[in-house]
C-alpha positions as a printed NumPy array, in Angstrom:
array([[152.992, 149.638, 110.967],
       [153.455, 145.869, 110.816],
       [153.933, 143.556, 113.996],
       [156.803, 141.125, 114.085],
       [157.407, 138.149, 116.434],
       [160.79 , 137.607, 117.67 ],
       [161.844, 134.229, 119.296],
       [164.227, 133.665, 121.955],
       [165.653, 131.13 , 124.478],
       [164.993, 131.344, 127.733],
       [166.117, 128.839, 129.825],
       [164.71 , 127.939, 132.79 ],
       [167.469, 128.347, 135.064],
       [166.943, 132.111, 133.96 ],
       [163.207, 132.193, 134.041],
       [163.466, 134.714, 137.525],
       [165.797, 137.058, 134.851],
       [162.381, 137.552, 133.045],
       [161.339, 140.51 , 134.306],
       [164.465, 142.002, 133.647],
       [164.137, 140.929, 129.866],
       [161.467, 142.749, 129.258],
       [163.12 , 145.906, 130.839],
       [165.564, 146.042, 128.641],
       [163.617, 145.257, 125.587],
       [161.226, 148.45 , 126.658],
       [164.501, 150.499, 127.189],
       [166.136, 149.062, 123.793],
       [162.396, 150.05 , 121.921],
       [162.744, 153.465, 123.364],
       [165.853, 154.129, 122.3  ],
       [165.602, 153.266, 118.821],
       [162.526, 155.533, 118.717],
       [164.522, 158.227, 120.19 ],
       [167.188, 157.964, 117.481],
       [163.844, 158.115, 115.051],
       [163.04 , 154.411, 114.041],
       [159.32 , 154.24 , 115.781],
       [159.471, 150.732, 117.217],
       [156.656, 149.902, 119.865],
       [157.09 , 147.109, 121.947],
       [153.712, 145.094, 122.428],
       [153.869, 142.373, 125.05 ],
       [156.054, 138.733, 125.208],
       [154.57 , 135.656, 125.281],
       [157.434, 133.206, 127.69 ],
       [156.636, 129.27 , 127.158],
       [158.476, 127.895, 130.349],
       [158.19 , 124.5  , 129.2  ],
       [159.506, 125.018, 125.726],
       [162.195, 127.675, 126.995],
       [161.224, 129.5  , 124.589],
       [160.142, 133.846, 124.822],
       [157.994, 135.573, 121.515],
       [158.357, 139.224, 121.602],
       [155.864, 141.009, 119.917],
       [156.989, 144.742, 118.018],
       [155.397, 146.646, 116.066],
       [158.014, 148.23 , 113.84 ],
       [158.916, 149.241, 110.553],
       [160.144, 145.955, 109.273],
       [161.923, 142.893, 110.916],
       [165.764, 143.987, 111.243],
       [164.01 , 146.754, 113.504],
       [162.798, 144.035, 115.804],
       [165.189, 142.06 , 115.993],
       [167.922, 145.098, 116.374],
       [165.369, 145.899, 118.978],
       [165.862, 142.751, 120.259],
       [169.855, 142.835, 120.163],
       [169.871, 146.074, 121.598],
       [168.124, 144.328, 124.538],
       [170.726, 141.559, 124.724],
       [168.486, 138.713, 123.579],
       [169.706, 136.707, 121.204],
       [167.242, 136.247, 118.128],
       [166.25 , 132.957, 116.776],
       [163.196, 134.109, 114.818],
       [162.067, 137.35 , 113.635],
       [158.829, 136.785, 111.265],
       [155.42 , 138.949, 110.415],
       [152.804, 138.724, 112.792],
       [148.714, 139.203, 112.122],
       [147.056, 139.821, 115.215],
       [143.641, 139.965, 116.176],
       [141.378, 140.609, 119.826],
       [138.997, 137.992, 120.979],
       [136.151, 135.932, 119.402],
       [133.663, 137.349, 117.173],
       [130.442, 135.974, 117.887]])
């Protein structure tokens, strides 16, 4: 299954309400998986200075994530294929 990036806004006047994001992106990732559309969320990247929050699914195609993302009350800007990889090779 593919990853996808989703971008939000995060001000930082709600940077404390981060916590509480990811909550209800877990919750809104579980529940779409209950209903039977697999959707794992990774991790989020949150650039303070930017005001800006990455999401990172890995889901069956990007209107997953970003209903993911919806379901979570985040408001998308962004939802594009992501290629990850761990570390350095040396």
């Amino acid at each position: 299954m593919p990853n996808y990036v989703v971008e939000t806004y995060l001000s930082r006047e709600e940077t404390r309400e981060r916590r509480a994001r990811e909550a209800r992106v877990r919750a809104a990732a579980a529940k779409l998986t209950r209903e039977g559309t697999t959707v794992r969320f990774e991790f989020v990247i949150h650039v303070p200075e930017d005001e800006t929050s990455f999401y990172v699914f890995r889901a069956p195609s990007a209107h997953h994530s970003a209903l993911t993302a919806q379901g979570a009350g985040l408001d998308p800007i962004r939802v594009v294929e992501a290629l990850m990889s761990k570390g350095t090779e040396q």
